[in-house]
Residue frames relative to the residue before (quaternion, step in Angstrom):
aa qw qx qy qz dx dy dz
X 1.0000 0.0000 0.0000 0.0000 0.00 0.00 0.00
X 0.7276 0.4626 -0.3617 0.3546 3.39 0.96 -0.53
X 0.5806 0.4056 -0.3650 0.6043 3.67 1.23 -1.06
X 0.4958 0.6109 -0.5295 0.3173 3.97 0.24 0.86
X 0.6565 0.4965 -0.1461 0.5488 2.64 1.56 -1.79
X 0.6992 0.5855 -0.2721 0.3071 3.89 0.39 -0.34
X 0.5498 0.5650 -0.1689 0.5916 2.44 2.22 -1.29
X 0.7634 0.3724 -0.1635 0.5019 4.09 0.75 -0.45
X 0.6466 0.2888 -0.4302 0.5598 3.42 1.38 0.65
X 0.2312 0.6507 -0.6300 0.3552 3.07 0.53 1.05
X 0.5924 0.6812 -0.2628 0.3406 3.29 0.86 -1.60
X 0.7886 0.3978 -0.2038 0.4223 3.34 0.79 -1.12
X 0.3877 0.7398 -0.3944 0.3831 3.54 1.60 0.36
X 0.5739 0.7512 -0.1118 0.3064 3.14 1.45 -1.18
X 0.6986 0.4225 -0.0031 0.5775 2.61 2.05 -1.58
X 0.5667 -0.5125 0.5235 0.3770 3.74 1.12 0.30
X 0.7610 0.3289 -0.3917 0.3991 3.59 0.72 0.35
X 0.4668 -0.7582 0.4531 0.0435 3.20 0.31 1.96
X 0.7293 0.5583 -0.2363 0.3173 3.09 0.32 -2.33
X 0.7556 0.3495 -0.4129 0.3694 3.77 0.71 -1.33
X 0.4314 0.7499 -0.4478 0.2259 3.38 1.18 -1.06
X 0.8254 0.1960 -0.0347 0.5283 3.12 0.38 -1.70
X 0.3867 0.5220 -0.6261 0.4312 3.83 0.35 1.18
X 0.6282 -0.6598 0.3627 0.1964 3.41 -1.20 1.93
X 0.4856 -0.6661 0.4448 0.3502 3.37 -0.64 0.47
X 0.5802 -0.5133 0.2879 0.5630 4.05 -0.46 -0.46
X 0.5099 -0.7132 0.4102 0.2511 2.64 -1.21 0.42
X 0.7492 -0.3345 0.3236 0.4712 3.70 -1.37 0.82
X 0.7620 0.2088 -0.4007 0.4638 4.03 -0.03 -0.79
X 0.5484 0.4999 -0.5306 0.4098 3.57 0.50 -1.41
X 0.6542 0.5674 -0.3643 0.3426 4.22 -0.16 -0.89
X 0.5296 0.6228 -0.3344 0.4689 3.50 1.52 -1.34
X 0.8590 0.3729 -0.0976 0.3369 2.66 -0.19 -1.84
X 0.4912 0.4990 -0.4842 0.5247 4.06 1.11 -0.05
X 0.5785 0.5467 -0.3568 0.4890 3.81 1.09 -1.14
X 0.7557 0.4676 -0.2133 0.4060 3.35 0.11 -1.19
X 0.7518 0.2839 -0.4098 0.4316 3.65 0.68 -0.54
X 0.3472 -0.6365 0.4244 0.5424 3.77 1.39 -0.40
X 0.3769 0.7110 -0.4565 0.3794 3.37 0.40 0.98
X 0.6339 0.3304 -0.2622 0.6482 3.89 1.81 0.51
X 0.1332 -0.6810 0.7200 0.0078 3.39 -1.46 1.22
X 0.0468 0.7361 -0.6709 -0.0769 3.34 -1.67 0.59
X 0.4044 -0.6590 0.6222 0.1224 3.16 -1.06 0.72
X 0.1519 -0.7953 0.5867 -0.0152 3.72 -0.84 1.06
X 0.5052 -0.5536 0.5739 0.3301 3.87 -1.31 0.50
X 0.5359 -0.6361 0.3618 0.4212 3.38 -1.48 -0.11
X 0.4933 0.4663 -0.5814 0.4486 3.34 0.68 0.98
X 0.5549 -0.6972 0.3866 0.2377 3.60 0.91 0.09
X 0.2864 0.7128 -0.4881 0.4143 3.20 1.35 1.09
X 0.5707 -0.5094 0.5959 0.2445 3.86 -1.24 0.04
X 0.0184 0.8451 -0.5173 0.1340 3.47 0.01 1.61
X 0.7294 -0.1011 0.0385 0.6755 3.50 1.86 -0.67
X 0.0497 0.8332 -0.5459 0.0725 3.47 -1.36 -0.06
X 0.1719 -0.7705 0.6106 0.0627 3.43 -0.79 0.78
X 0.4700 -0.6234 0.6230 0.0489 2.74 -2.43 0.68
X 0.1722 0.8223 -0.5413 -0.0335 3.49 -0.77 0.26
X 0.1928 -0.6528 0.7180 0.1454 3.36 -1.38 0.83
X 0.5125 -0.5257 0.6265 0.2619 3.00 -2.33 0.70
X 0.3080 0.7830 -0.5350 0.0759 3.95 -0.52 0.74
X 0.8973 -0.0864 0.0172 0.4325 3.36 -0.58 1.23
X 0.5453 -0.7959 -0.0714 0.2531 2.81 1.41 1.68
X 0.3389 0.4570 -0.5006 0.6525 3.16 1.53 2.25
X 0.6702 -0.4556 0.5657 0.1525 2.64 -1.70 1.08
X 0.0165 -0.7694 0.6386 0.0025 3.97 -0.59 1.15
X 0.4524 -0.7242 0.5176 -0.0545 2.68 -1.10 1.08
X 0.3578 -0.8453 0.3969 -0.0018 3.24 1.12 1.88
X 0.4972 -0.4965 0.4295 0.5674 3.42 0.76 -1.99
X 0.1065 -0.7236 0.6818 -0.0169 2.14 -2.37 1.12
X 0.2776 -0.7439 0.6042 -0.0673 3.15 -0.88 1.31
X 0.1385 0.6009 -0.7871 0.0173 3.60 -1.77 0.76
X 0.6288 -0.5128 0.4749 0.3406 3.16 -1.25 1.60
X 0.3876 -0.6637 0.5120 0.3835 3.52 -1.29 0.28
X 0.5591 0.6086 -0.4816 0.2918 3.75 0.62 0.27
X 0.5276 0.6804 -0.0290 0.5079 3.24 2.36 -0.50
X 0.6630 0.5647 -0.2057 0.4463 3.47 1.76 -1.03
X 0.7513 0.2197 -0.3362 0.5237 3.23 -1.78 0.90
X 0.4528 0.6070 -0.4555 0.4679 4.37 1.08 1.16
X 0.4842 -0.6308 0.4667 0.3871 3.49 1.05 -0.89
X 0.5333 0.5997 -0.5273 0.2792 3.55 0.74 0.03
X 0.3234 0.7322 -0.4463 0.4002 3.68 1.00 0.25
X 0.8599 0.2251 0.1288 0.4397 2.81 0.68 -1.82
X 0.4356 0.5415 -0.4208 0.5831 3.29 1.62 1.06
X 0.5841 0.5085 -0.3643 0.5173 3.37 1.22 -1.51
X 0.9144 0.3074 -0.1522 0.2151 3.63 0.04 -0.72
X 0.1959 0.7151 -0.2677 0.6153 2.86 2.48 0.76
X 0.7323 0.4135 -0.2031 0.5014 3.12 0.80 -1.84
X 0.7248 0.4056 -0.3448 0.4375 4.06 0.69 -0.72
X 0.5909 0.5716 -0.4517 0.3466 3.58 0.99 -0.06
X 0.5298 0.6086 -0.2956 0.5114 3.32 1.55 -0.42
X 0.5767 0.6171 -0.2533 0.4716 3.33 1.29 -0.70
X 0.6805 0.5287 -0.2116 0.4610 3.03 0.79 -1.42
X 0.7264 0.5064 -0.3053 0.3503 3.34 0.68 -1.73
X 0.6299 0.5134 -0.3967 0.4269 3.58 1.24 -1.30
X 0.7361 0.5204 -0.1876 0.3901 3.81 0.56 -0.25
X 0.1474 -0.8987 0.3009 0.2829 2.91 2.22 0.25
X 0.0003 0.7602 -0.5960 0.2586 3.74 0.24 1.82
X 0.5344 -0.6721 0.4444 0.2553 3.14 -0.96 1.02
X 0.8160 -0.2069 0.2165 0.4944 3.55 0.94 -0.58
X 0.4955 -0.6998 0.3884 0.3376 3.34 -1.38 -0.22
X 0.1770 -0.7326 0.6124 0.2385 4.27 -0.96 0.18
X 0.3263 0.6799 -0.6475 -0.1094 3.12 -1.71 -0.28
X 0.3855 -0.6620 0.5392 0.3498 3.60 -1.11 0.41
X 0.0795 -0.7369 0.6709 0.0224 3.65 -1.03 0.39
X 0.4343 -0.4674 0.6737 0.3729 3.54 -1.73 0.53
X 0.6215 -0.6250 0.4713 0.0323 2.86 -1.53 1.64
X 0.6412 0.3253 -0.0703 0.6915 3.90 0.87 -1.25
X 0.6109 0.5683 -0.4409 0.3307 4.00 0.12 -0.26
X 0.4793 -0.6954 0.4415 0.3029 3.80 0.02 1.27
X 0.8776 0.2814 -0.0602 0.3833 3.59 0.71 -1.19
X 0.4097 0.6538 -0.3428 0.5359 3.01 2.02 1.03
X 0.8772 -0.0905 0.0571 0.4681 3.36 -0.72 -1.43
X 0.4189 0.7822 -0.3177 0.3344 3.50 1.35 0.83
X 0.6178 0.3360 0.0572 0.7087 2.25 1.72 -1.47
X 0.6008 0.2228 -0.5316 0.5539 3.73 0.41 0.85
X 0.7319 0.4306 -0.3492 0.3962 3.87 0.53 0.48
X 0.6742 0.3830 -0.3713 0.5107 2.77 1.58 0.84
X 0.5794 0.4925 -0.3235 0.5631 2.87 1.77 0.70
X 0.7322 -0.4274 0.2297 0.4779 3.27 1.58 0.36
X 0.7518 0.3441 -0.3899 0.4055 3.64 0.52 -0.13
X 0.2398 -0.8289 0.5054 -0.0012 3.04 -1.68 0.58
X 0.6221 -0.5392 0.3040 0.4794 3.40 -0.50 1.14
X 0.3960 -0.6840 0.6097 -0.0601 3.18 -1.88 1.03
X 0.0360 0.8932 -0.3945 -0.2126 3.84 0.77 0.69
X 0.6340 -0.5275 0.3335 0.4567 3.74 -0.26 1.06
X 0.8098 0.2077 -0.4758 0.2734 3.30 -0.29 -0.34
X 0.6624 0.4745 -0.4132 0.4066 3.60 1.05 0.85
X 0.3506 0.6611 -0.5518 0.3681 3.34 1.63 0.84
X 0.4220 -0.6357 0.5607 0.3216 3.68 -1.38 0.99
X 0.8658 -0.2496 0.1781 0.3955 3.41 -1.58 -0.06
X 0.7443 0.4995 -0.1499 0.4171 3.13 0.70 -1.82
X 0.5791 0.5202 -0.3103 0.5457 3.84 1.08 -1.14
X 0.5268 0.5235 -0.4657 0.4812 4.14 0.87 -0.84
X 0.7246 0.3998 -0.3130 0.4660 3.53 -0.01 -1.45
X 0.5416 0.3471 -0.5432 0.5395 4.01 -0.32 -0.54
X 0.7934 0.3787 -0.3897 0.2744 3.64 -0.75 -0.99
X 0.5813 0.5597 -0.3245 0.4934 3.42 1.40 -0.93
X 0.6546 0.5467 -0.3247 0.4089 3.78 0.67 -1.02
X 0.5686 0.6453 -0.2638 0.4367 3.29 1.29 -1.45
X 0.6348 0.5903 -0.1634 0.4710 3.46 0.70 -1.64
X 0.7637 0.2651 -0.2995 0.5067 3.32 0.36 -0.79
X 0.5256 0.4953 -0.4542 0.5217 4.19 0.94 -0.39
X 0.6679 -0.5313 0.4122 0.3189 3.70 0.43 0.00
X 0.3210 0.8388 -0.3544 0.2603 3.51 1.06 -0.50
X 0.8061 0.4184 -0.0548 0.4149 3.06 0.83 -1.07
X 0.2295 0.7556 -0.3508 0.5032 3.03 1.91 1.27
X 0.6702 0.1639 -0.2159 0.6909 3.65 1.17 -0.52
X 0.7098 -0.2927 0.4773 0.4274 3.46 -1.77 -0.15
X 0.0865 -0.6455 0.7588 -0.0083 3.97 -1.00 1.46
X 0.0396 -0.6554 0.7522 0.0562 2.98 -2.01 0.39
X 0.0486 -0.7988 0.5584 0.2186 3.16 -1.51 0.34
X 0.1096 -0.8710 0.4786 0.0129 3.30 -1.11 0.87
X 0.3651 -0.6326 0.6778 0.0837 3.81 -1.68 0.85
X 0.1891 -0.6777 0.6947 -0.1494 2.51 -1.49 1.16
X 0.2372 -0.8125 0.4645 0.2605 3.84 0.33 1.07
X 0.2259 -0.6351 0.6238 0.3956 4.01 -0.97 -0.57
X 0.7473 -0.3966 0.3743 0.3795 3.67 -1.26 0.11
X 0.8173 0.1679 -0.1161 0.5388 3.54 0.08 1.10
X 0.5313 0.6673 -0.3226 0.4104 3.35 1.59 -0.37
């Protein structure tokens, strides 16, 4: 999962944004412990290798969307949008109100592509506690060097 993640911030070199490129992937426990709580999906080739995979935290009752990642030899297949198909089911079975995630705003394979999968911008003053703090953490990782958004995605009944 990590030489995935290293392998897909390359992408963001392209864009003059150096900084995410080279920002470490997770680490080995942080990975555990998404594994361990069932709270990480990967998606695999047909030799059964690790081609993408998401993360998710439980924040302010929706499923957050930490990260997702598909190797770029893997991109523009749908496993993006399976991995995160596959946590809405998660969510629903756990009867979450929905999904979050923050995305670069201007980033083709960011908040473009969660708004064509259904989510939609979130205007801060209707972010709950927990969604404040991610953006606040973010902010302080630097992140908040390009245009951020956050966005929701309801589930069926949510």
């Amino acid at each position: 999962m990590r030489a995935i993640e290293v392998a897909a911030g390359e992408a963001f070199r392209t864009l003059g944004m150096g900084a995410v490129a080279d920002d470490a992937p997770p680490s080995l426990e942080a990975l555990a412990n998404y594994q361990r709580d069932g709270r990480a999906w990967v998606a695999t080739d047909s030799g059964d290798v690790a081609v993408a995979y998401i993360l998710v935290d439980l924040v302010d009752r929706f499923a957050h969307i930490e990260q997702v990642t598909v190797h770029p030899l893997h991109a523009r297949q749908g496993l993006g949008g399976q991995l995160i198909d596959e946590a809405a089911r998660w969510a629903a079975i756990f009867g979450l109100d929905g999904m979050t995630l923050t995305a670069f705003e201007e980033v083709p394979w960011n908040a473009p592509y969660y708004a064509r999968l259904g989510f939609r911008p979130v205007p801060e003053r209707e972010w709950p506690g927990g969604l404040y703090r991610i953006v606040q953490s973010e902010r302080a990782h630097g992140l908040d060097a390009w245009p951020r958004i956050v966005m929701k995605r309801r589930l069926p009944g949510g």
